[in-house]
C-alpha positions in Angstrom: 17.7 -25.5 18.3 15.7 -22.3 19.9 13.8 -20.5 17.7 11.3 -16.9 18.3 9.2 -16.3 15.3 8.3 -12.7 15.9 6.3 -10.2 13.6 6.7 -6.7 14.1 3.4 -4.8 13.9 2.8 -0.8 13.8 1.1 2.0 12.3 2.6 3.6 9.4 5.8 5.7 10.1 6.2 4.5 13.3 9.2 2.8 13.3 8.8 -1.0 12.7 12.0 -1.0 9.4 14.4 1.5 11.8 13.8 -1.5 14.6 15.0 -4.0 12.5 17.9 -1.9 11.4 18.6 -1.8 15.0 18.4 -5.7 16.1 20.5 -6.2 13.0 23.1 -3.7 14.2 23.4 -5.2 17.7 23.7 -9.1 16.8 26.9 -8.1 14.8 25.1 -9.5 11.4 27.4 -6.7 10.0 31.0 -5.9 10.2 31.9 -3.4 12.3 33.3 -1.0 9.3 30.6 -2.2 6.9 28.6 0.9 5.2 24.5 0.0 5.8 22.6 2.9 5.5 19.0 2.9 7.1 15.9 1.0 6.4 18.0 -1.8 5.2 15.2 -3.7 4.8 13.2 -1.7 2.4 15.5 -2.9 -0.5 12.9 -2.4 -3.0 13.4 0.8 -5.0 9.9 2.2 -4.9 9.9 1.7 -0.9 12.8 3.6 -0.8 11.5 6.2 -3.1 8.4 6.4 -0.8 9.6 5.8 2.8 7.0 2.9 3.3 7.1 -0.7 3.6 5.5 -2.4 0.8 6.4 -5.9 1.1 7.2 -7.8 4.3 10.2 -9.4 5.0 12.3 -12.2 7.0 15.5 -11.9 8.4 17.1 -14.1 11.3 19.3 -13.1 13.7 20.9 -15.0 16.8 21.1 -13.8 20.0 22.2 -15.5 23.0 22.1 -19.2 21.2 18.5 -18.5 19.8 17.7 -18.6 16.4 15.0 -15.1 16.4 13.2 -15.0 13.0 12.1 -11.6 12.9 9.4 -10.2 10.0 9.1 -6.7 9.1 5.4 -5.7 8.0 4.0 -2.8 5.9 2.1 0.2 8.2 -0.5 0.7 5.7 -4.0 -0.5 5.4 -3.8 -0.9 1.9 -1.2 -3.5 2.7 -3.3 -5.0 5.1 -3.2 -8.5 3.3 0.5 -8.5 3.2 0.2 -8.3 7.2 -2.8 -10.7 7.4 -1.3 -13.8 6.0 2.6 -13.2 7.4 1.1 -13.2 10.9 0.5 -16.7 10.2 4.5 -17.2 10.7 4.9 -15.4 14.3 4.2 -16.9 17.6 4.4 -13.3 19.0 4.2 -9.8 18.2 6.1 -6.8 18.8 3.3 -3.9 18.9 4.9 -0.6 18.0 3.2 2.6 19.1 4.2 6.4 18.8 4.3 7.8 22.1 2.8 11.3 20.7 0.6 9.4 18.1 -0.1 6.6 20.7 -2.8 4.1 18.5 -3.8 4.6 15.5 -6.8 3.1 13.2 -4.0 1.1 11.5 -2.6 -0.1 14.8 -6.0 -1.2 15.9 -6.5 -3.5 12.5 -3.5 -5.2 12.9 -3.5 -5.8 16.3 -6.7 -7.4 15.9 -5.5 -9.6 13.6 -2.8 -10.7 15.8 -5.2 -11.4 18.7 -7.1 -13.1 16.6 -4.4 -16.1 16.1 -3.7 -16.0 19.7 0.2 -14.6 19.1 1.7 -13.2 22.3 2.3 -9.2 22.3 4.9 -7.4 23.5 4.1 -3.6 23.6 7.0 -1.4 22.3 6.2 3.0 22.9 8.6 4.4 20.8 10.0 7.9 20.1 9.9 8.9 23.6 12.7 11.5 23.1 9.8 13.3 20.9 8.6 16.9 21.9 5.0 16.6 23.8 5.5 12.8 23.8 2.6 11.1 26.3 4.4 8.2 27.3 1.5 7.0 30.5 -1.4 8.2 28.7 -0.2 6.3 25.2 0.2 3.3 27.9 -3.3 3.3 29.1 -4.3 3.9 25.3 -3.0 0.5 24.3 -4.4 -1.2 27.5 -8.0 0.4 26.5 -7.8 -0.8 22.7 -6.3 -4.3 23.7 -9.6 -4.3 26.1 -12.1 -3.6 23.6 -10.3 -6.2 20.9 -11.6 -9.0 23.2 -8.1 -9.7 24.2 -7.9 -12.3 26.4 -6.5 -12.5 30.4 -2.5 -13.3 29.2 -2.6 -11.2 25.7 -4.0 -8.5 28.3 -0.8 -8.8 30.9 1.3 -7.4 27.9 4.9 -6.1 28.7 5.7 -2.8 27.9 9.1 -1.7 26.9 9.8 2.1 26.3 12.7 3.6 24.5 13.3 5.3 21.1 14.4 3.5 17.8 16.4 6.5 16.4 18.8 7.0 19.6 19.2 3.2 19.5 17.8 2.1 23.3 14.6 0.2 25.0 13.8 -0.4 28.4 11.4 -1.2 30.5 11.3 1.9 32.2 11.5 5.1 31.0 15.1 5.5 32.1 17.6 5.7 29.0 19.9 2.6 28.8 23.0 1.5 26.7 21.0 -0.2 23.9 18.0 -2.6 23.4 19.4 -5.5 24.9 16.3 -5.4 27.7 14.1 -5.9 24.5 15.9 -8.3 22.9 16.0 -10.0 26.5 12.5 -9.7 26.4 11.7 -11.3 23.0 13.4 -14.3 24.6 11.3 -14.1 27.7 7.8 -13.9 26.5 7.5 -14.8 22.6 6.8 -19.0 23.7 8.5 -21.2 21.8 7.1 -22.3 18.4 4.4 -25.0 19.6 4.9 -27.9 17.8 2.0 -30.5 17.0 2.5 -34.6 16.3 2.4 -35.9 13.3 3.9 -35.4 9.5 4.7 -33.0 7.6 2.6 -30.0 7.2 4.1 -26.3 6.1 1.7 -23.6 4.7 3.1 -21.1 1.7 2.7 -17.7 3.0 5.2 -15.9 0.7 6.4 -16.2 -2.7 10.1 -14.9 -3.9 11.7 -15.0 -7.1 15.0 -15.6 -8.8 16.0 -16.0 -12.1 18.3 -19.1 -11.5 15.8 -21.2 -9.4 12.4 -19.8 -10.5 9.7 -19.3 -8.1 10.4 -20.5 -4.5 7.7 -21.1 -2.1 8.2 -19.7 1.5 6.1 -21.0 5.0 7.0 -21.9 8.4 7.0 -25.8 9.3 4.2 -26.3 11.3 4.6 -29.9 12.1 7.0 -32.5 11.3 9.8 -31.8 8.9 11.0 -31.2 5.7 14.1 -32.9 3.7 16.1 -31.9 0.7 14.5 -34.2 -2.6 11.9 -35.2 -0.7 9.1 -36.4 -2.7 5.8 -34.3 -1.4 2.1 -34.0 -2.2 1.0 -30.4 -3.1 -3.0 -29.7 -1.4 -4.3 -26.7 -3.3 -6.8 -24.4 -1.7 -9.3 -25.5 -4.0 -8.9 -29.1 -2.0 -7.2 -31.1 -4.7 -3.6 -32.5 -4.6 -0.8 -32.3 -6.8 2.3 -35.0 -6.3 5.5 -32.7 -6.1 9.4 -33.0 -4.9 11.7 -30.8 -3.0 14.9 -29.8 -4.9 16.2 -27.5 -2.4 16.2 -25.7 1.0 17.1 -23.0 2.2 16.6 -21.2 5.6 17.0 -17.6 6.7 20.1 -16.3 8.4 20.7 -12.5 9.1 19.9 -11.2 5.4 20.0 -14.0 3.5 19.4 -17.5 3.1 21.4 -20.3 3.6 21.2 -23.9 2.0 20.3 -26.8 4.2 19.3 -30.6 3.9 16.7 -30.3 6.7 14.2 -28.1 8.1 12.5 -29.1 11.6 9.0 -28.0 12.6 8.7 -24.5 13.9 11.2 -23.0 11.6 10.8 -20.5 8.9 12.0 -22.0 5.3 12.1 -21.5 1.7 11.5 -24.5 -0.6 12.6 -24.6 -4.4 11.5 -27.0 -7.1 7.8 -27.1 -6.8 5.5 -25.6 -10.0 2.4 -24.1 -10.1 1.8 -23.5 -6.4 -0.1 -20.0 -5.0 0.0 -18.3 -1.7 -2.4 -20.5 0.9 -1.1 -23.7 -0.6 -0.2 -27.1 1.5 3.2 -28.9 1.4 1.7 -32.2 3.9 3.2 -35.5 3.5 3.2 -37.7 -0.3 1.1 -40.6 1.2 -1.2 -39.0 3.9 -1.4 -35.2 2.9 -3.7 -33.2 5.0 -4.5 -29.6 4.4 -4.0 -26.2 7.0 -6.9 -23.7 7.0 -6.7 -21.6 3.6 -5.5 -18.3 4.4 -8.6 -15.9 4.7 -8.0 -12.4 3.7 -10.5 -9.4 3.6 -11.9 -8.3 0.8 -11.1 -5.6 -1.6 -13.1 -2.3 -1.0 -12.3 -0.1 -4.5 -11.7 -1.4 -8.5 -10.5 0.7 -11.4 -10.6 -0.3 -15.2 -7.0 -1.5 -16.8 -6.6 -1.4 -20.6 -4.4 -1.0 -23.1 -3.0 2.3 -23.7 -5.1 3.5 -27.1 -3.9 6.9 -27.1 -2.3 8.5 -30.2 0.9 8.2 -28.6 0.5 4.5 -28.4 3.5 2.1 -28.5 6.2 5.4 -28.6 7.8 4.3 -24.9 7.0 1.1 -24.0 7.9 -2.6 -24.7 4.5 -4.2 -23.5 2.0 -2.8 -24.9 -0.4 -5.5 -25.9 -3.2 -7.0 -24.0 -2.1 -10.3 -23.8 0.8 -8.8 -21.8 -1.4 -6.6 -19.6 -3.7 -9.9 -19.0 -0.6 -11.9 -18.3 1.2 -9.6 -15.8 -2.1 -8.8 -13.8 -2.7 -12.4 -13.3 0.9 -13.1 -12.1 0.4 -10.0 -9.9 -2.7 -12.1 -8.2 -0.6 -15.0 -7.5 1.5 -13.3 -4.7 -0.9 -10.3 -4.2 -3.7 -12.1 -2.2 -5.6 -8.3 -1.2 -5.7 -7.9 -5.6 -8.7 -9.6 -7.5 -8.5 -9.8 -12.0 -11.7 -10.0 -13.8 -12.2 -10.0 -17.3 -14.5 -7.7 -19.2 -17.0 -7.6 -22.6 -14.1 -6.3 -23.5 -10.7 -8.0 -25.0 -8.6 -5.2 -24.3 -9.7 -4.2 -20.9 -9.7 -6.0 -17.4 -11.4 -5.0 -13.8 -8.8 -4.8 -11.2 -10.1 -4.9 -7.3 -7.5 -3.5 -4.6 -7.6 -2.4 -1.1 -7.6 1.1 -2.0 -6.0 4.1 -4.1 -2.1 3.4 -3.0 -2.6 -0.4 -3.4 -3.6 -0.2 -6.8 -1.1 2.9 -7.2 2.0 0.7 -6.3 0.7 -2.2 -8.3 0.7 0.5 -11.8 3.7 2.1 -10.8 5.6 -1.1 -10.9 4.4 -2.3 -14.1 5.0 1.1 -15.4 8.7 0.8 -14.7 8.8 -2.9 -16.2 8.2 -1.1 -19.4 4.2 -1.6 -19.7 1.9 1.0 -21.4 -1.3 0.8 -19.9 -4.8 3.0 -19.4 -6.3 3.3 -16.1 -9.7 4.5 -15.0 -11.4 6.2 -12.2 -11.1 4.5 -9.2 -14.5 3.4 -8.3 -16.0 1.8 -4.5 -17.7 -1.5 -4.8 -21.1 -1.8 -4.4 -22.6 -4.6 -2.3 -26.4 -5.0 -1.9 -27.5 -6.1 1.8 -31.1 -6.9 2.5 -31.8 -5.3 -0.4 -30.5 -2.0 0.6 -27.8 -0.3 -1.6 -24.8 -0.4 1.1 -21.2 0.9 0.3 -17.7 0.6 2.2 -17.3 3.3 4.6 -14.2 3.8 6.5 -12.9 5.5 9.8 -11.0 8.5 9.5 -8.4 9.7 11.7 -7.1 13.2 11.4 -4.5 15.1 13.7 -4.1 18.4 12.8 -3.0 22.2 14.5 -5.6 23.6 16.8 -6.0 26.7 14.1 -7.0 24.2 10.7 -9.2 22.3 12.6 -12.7 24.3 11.0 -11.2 23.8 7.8 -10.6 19.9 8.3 -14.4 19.4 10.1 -15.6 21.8 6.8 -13.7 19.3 4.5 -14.6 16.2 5.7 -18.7 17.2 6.4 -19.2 18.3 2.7 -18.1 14.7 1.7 -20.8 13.1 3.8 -18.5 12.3 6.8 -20.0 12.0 10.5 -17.3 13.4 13.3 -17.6 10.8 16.4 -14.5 12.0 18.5 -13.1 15.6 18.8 -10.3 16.0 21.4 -7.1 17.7 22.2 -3.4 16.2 22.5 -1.0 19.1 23.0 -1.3 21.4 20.1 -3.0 19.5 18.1 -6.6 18.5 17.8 -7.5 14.5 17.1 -10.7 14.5 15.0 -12.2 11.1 14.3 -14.9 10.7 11.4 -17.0 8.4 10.2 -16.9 8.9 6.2 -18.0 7.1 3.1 -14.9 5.5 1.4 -16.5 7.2 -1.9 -16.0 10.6 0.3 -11.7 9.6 0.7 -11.2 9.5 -3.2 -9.2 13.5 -3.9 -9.5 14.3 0.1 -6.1 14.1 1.2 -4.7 16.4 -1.8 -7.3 19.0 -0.9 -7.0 18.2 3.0 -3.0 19.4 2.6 -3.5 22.5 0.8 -6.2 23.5 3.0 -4.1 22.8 6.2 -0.8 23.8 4.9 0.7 21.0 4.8 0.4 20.4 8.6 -1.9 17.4 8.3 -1.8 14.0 10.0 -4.5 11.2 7.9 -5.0 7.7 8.3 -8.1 5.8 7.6 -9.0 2.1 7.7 -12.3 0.0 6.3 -15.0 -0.1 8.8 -18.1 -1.7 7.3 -20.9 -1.6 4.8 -23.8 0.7 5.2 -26.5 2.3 3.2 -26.1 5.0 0.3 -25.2 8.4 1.7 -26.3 9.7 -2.3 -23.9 11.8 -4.6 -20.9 13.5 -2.9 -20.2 16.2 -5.2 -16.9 15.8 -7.1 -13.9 18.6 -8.5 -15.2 21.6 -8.6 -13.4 22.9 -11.4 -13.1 21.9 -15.1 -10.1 20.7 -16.8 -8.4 22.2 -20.1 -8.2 20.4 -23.2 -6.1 20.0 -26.3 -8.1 20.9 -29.5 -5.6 19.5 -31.7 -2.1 17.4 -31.7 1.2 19.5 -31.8 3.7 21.1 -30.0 3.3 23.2 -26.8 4.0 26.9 -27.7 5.2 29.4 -25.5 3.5 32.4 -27.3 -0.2 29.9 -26.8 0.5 29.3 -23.2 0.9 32.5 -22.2 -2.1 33.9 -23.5 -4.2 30.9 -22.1 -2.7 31.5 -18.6 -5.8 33.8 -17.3 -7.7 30.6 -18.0 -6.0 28.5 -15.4 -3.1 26.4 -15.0 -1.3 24.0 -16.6 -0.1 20.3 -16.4 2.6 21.3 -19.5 5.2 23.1 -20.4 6.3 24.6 -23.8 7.8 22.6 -26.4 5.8 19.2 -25.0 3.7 16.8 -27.6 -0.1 17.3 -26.9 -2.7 15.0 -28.9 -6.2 16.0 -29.5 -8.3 15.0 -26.0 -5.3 15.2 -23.4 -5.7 17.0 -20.4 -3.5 20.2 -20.6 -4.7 22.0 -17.4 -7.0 23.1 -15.0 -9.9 25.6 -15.5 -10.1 28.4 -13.2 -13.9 27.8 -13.4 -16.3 24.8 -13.4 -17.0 23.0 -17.1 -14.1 22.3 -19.1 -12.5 24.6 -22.1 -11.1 23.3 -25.3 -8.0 25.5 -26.5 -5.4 25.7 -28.8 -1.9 25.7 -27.0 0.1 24.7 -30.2 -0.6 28.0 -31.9 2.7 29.7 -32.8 3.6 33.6 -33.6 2.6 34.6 -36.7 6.0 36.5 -37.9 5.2 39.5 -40.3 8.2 41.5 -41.0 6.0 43.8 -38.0 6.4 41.3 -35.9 10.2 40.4 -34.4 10.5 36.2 -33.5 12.8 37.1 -30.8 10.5 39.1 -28.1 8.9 35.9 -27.4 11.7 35.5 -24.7 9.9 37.6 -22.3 6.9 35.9 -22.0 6.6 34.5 -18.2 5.1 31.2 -17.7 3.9 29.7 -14.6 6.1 26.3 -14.2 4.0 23.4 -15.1 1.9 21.7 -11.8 3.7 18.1 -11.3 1.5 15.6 -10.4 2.3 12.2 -9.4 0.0 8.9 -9.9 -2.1 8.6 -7.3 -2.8 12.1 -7.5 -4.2 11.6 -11.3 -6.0 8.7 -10.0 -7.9 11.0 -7.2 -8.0 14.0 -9.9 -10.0 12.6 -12.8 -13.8 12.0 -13.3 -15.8 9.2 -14.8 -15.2 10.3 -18.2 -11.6 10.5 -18.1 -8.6 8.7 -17.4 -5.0 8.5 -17.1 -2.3 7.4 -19.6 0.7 5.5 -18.0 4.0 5.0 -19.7 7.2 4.4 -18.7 8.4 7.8 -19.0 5.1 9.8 -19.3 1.9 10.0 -17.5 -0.7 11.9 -18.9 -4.3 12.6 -18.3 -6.8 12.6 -20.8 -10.8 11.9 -21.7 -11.9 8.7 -22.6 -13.6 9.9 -25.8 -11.2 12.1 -27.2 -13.1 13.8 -30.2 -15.0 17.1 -29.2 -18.0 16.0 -31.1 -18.0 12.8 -29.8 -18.2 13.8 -26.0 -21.1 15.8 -26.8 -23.2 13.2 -27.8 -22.2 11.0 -26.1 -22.9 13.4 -22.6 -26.4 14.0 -24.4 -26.7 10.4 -24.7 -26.3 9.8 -21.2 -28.2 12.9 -19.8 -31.4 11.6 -21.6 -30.9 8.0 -20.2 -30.6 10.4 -16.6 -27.3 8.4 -15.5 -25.6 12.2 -16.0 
């Protein structure tokens, strides 16, 4: 049978899922009166929630006799492991660039990657119905970055197909056609044909799904020989040693969902049920001559941050897992399909060191525990520290901003006081394309401040560059926080008298505890107050005027905002309902000696 394995490759937002939607659309894997929706692919429900691809995906269509396996990837760098060890399935990639945007530091990473396992591109320059759009200039773009990835003398004689995923049409010209058939045409013409090597069998795990009726099934293209239903296996770890295993089932991909089958030739994409104990990178090679693939090499994580169990008064009151044998058990099983997420254990029983590519990776990881009912501390997010030739080096990153002509100061302003280096300033229509150099330290609370500064009208992405030396303190929140003195209740008649202090993160009636985070100080060093106080009622005093007091709504902040927030000596408190900041040390007394403490050993 003909098969394309093809990975579709892109910058965040723009438009690798709404592609999909549309090959789907035109190889009739629907009915014609069948409701879809868009972004059928991101099914999951924080994907949806968020607009992003988290996870990547398979689905197969057929078109014109040929079986094209066709897997979405995420756009963000923080996903970049997802991306790095899927790639291993394609043969070729579809490049997707915005024809405004045109490359962007995440297209760059990926692409590499791609050009790196010698896949065949196809360039796809999308959104060209777009206001200001730069079709030509986007073209020589690509051409420029492919040159300076090393790309070789085919990847360079890339075809370019122009067109716009929301109006449903690509060409390869800039003239509007019907629909995408001249792409699909053109995934047929250039993606080769999987190349298949002699010998037996040899199929490397590069996903992992789940279901409750089969267990954990193991999912890798067939690289060489093939695979049979019962068929007794060996199992070569990546730590080299071999476990004896058979096949219960098999299943392969069609349209969006699998189909049972007794045999899967090389080349193929598969799923395989009925092995144990297996992890991402794994072998399945032949029972008497088993011989290993190349372990899948990811790069390494760039920022950790402190899991523990949630030992705030409120402990227990929403969640169903709230131990830490659960939070050590679920982190662990979150490494086995995570391969970009690292678990170490501390002095400590109760707490654990999680590494992740960066402030959403490891915001997506708690939001999803959070909703499986866990109760769980987190701490700052903090960059790791390497030392090279004995220097103190740490990650620093490539920041890409695009932003109106008149914010551009602001951004520059921004950016310089966190220790960032501009290399490229330039204009693109209206808008000004400012490239930095920047610490990753210097990223942690910049794009939350970056927004409000610019309106709302800015354009960030950033991606890990390399390790260098030191750059020394970059100076933190400027303002303090407000604190609960005491547990209680919220009370109107308290929050309106604190409001010339600053603002708040509650509103009346809410449970405080002594130490959580009620607010922001209007000026640096943080306050401890009393919002719980009530009216004292004298038969002077009426109980009903307390109607007209006029408090500001509460400021609603979502995770990875908290996790960019806080300082070293405070975290955040997730529960499934709740999240709530708070210091670590939450008696008054305490914090003061221990801040003494630390001032006279000059860490402070």
């Amino acid at each position: 049978m003909n098969i394309r394995n093809i990975a579709i490759i892109a910058h965040v937002d723009h438009g690798k899922t709404t592609l999909v939607d549309k090959i789907l659309h035109h190889t009739n894997v629907f009915r014609a009166n069948q409701e879809t929706g868009e972004l059928i692919m991101d099914n999951n429900d924080l994907e949806k929630e968020r607009g992003i691809t988290i996870l990547s995906k398979n689905v197969s269509v057929e078109y014109k006799g040929v079986k094209v396996n066709v897997i979405d990837t995420p756009g963000h760098a923080d996903f970049g492991g997802e991306v790095e060890r899927v790639l291993k399935m394609a043969d070729g990639v579809i490049l997707l660039v915005d024809a405004f945007e045109g490359p962007m530091p995440q297209t760059r990473f990926v692409l590499q990657k791609a050009l790196q396992l010698n896949l065949k591109p196809i360039v796809v320059i999308n959104k060209v119905d777009k206001a200001n759009c730069r079709p030509d200039e986007v073209h020589d773009a690509v051409f420029e970055l492919f040159f300076n990835l090393d790309a070789t003398e085919d990847q360079l004689n890339f075809p370019t197909y122009y067109g716009s995923g929301k109006n449903g049409w690509f060409n390869d010209s800039l003239t509007q056609c019907e629909d995408i058939t001249p792409l699909l045409d053109g995934i047929l013409k250039h993606v080769p044909e999987p190349r298949i090597p002699e010998g037996n069998l040899q199929l490397q795990i590069t996903s992992l799904d789940y279901s409750t009726f089969l267990g954990r099934i193991a999912i890798g293209r067939v690289a060489r020989g093939s695979i049979k239903e019962n068929q007794p296996i060996s199992l070569v770890q990546t730590d080299g040693s071999i476990r004896k295993s058979r096949v219960r089932e098999l299943y392969t991909f069609e349209a969006l969902g699998k189909k049972k089958v007794t045999e899967v030739l090389a080349g193929d994409i598969c799923a395989v049920v009925g092995l144990e104990d297996f992890n991402i990178g794994d072998t399945i090679a032949d029972f008497d001559e088993p011989e290993a693939l190349p372990v899948i090499s990811v790069d390494e994580p760039t920022m950790n941050m402190m899991f523990s169990i949630n030992n705030s008064p409120f402990f227990g009151k929403d969640g169903k897992f709230v131990t830490s044998r659960h939070l050590r058990d679920r982190l662990i099983k979150e490494t086995e399909k995570n391969l970009a997420l690292r678990v170490v254990d501390t002095d400590s029983a109760d707490s654990f060191m999680v590494y992740g590519r960066g402030i959403l990776h490891l915001g997506v990881l708690i939001e999803t525990m959070r909703r499986e009912g866990f109760e769980l501390t987190v701490g700052q997010p903090q960059v790791i520290l390497k030392q090279v030739d004995g220097k103190k080096c740490e990650p620093y990153e490539t920041l890409v901003v695009d932003v109106p002509q008149e914010f551009a100061s602001k951004v520059i302003d921004l950016v310089t006081r966190r220790k960032g280096e501009m290399l490229i300033m330039e204009t693109k229509g209206d808008m000004q394309h400012l490239e930095f150099e920047i610490p990753s330290r210097g990223l942690i609370g910049l794009r939350t401040q970056m927004l409000t500064n610019t309106a709302g009208e800015a354009v960030m992405a950033h991606r890990f560059n390399d390790y260098k030396p030191w750059k020394g303190p970059i100076p933190g929140r400027n303002n303090g926080v407000l604190i609960a003195k005491e547990a209680g209740t919220t009370t109107a008649y308290s929050l309106d008298k604190l409001q010339d202090r600053g603002f708040f993160f509650v509103d009346p009636g809410e449970e405080v505890y002594k130490g959580m985070i009620i607010g922001e100080n209007n000026k640096p060093g943080d306050l401890v107050v009393n919002p719980n106080e009530g009216k004292k009622l004298t038969n002077m005093r009426a109980s009903g005027s307390d109607a007209a007091t006029s408090i500001a709504p509460k400021t609603l902040m979502t995770l990875e905002e908290c996790m960019e927030y806080i300082q070293h000596d405070e975290c955040i408190e997730v529960t499934p309902n709740n999240i709530r900041m708070r210091k670590t040390i939450l008696d008054e007394e305490e914090r003061k000696k221990y801040a003494k403490v630390m001032k006279a050993d000059g860490v402070a």
